[in-house]
C-alpha positions as CSV (number, residue, x, y, z in Angstrom):
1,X,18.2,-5.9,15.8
2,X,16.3,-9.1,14.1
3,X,13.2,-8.2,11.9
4,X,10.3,-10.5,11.6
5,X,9.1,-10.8,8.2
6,X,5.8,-10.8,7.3
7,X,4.4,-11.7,3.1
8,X,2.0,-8.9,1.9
9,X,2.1,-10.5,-1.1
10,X,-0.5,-9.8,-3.2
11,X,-2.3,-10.0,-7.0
12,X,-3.0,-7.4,-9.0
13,X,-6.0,-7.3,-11.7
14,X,-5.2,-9.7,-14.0
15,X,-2.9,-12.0,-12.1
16,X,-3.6,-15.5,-10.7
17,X,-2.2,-17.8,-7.8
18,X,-2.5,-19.3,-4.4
19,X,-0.3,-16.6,-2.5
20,X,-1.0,-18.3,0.6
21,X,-0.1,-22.2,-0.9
22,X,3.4,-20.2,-2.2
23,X,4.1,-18.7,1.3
24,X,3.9,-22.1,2.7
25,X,6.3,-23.8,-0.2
26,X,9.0,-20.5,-0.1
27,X,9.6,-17.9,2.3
28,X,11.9,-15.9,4.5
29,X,13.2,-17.6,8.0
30,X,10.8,-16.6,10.3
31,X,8.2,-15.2,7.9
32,X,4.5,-15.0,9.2
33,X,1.4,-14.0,6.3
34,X,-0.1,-11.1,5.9
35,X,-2.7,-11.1,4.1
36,X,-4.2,-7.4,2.8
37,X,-7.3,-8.8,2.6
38,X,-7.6,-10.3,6.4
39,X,-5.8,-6.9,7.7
40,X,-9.3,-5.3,6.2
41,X,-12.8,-4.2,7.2
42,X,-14.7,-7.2,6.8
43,X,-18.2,-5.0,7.0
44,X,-16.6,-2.9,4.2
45,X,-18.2,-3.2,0.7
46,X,-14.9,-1.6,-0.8
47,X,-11.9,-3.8,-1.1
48,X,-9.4,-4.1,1.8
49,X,-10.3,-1.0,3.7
50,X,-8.6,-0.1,6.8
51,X,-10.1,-2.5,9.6
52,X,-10.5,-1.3,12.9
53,X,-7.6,-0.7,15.6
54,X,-9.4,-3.4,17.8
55,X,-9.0,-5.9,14.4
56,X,-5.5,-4.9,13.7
57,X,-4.5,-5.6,17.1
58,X,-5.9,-8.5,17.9
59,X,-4.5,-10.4,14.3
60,X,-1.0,-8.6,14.6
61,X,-1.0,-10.8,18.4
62,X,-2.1,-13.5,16.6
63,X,0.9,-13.3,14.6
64,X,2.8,-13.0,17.9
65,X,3.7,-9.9,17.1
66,X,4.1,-6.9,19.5
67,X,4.0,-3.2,18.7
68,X,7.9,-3.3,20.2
69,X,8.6,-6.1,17.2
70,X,11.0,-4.8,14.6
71,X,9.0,-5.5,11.1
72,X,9.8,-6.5,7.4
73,X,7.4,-5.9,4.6
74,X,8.0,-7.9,1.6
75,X,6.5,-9.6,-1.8
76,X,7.1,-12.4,-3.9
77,X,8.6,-9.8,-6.3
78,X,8.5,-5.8,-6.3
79,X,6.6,-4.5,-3.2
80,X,3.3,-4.0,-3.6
81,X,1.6,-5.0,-1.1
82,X,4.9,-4.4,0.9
83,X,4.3,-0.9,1.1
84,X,0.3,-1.0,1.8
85,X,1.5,-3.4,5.0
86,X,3.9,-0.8,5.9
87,X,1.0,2.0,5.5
88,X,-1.0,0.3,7.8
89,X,1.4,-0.5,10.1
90,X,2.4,3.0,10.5
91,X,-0.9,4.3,10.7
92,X,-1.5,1.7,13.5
93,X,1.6,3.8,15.4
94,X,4.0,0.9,14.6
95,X,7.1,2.7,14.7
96,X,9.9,0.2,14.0
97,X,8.8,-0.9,10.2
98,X,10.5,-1.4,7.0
99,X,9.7,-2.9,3.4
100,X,12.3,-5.0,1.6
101,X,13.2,-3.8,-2.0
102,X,12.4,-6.0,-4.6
103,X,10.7,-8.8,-2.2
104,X,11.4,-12.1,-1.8
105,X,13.2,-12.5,-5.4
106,X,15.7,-9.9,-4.5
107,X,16.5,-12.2,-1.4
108,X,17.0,-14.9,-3.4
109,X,18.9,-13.2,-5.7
110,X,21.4,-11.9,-3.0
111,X,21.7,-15.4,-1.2
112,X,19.4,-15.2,1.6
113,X,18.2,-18.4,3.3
114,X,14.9,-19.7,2.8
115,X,12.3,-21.9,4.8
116,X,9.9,-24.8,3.3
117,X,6.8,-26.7,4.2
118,X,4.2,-25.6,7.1
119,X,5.2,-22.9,9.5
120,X,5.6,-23.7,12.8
121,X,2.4,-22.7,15.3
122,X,2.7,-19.4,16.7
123,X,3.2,-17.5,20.4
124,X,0.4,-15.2,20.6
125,X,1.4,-11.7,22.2
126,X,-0.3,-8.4,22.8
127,X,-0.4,-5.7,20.3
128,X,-1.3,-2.4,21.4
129,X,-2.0,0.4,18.4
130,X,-1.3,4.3,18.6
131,X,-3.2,5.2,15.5
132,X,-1.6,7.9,13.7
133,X,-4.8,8.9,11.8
134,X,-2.6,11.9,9.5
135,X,-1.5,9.2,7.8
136,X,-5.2,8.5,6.5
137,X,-7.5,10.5,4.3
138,X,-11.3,10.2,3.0
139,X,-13.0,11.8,0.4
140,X,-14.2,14.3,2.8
141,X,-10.5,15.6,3.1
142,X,-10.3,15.6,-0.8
143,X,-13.9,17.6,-0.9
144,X,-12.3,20.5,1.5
145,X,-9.1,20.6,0.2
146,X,-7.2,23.6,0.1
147,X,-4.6,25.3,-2.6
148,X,-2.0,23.7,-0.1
149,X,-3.4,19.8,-1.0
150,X,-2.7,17.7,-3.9
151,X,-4.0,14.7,-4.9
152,X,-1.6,12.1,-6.6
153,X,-3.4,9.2,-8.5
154,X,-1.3,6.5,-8.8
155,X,-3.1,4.6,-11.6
156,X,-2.4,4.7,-15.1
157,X,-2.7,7.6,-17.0
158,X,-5.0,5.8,-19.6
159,X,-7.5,5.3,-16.7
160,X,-6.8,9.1,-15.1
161,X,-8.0,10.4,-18.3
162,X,-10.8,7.8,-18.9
163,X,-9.6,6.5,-21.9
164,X,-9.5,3.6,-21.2
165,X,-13.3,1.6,-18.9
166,X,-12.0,0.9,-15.3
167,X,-12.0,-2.8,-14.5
168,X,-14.3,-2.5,-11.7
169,X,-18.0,-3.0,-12.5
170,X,-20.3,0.0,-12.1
171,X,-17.1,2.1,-11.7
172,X,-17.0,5.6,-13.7
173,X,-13.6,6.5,-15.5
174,X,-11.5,9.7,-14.7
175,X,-10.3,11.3,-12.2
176,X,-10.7,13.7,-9.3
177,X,-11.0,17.7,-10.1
178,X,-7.0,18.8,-9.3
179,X,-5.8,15.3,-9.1
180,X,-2.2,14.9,-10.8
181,X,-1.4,11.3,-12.2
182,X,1.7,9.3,-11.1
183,X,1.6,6.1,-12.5
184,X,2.8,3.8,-9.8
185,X,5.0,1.8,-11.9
186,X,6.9,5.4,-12.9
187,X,8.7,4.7,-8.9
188,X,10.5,1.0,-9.9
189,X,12.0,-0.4,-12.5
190,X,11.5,-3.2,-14.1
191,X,12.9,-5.9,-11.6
192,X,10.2,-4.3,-9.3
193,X,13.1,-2.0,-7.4
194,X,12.5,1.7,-6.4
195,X,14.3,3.9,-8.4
196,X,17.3,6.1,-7.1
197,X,16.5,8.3,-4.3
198,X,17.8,11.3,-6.7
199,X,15.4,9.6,-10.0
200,X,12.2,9.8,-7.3
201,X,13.2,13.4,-5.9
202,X,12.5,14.4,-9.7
203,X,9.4,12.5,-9.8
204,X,7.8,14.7,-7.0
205,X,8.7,17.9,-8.2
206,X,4.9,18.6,-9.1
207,X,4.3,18.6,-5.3
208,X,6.9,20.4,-3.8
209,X,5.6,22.1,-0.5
210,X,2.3,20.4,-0.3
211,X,0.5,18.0,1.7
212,X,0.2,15.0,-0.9
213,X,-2.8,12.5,-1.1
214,X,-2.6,9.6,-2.7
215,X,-5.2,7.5,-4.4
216,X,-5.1,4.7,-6.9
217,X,-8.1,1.9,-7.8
218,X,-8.4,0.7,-4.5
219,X,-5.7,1.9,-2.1
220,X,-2.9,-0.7,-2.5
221,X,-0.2,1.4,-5.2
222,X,-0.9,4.5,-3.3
223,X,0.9,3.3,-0.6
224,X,3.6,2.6,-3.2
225,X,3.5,6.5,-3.9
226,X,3.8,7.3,-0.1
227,X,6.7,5.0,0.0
228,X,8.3,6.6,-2.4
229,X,8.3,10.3,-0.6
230,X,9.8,8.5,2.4
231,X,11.9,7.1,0.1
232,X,12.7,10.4,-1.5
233,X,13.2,12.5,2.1
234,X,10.1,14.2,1.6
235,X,7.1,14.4,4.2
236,X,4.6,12.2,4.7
237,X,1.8,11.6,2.7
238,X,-1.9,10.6,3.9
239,X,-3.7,7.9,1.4
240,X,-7.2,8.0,0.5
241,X,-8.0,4.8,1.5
242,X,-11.2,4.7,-0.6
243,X,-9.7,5.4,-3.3
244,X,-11.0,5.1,-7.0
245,X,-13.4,2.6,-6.1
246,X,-15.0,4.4,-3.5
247,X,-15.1,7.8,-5.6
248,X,-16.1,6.7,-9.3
249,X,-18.7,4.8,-7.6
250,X,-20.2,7.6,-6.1
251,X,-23.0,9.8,-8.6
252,X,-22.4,12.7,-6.6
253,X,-18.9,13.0,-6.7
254,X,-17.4,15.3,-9.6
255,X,-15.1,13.3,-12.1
256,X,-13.1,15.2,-15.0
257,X,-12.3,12.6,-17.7
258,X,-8.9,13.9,-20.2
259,X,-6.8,15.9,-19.8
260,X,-7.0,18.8,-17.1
């Protein structure tokens, strides 16, 4: 079964670079762009949002991609933005969907071909979405949790407990009353691979039984958190697409800054 690939690259705070100049100069054979920020609501005042299934649709045929196509997630390095295209595929209904560890520099690394210069034009195709809206969760959901829901916050711990300002303007430090932090970067090692299934079993221990929710500063390293149950053989997650932004933005919403 061939898999198209499709670049999620994408740049965290602090980072610089034309990800869409360096899909053109190196990528996989067959590669199309997907860009987290186009795959968004563009009405949306909160970075990268979910867009609508009528959006997703129409740019995933524009990709000439159908919902039967076998898919690829990957990065320049580590997987990222991998895993938030994998999300959003799934919650779209896409069934056949995978992300490849350590990206585009564990290709290299093993041999793998690569294409140059300007993709070729593409086939447009229909895409036709089942959303599977479990996968998704909103600050509602976190409001009316029960004792059976956990929150995991998959930013640093210096920013869980407030310690250190969050780089978002007019964003409030802390985190969300019950929330328990798991670092992101905790799941991969330093070559940007996911740990051992066994290594990230141990890391969700906390959560045993419960639903999980995952949040981080604005929804892209959750989904690295709810690849890492899959990962780990343990049920799916739901991500709180809002995420930090969207809740330490919010003057009504209770924060708890140290340590709980």
């Amino acid at each position: 079964m061939a898999y198209v690939p499709l670049d999620a690259s994408v740049l965290l705070p602090g980072q610089k670079g034309d990800l869409d100049a360096a899909f053109r100069e190196r990528r996989l054979p067959n590669a199309r762009r997907f860009d987290i920020d186009v795959f968004a609501d563009p009405d949306s005042p909160l970075p990268h949002t979910v867009p609508g299934a009528a959006r997703f649709s129409r740019l995933m045929g524009e990709l000439g991609l159908s919902e039967e196509t076998s898919l690829v997630f990957y990065d320049g390095k580590g997987s990222v933005g991998a895993c938030r295209g994998w999300w959003l595929a799934r919650l779209f209904g896409h069934q056949n969907v995978k992300v490849l560890d350590g990206g585009l520099a564990a290709w290299e690394l093993a041999g793998g071909a690569l294409e140059h210069a300007v993709p070729p034009p593409l086939q447009p195709a229909s895409y036709r979405t089942r959303p599977q809206y479990r996968l998704l969760a909103g600050s509602g959901d976190i409001l009316n949790a029960d004792s059976h829901t956990v929150v995991l916050d998959a930013r640093s711990h210096a920013r869980f407990t407030a310690s250190v300002p969050e780089p978002r303007p007019g964003v409030q430090g802390g985190h969300m009353p019950g929330a328990l932090s798991l670092d992101w970067m905790q799941l991969v090692d330093e070559a940007g691979y996911f740990l051992p299934v066994e290594s990230l079993q141990d890391l969700f221990v906390p959560v045993a039984g419960r639903r999980v929710i995952t949040s981080c500063g604005s929804g892209l390293t959750a989904a690295t958190l709810l690849a890492g149950l899959a990962i780990a053989g343990l049920p799916d997650g739901a991500l709180y697409d809002g995420s930090w932004a969207e809740w330490g933005s919010d003057p009504q919403a209770p924060i708890v800054t140290g340590e709980e």
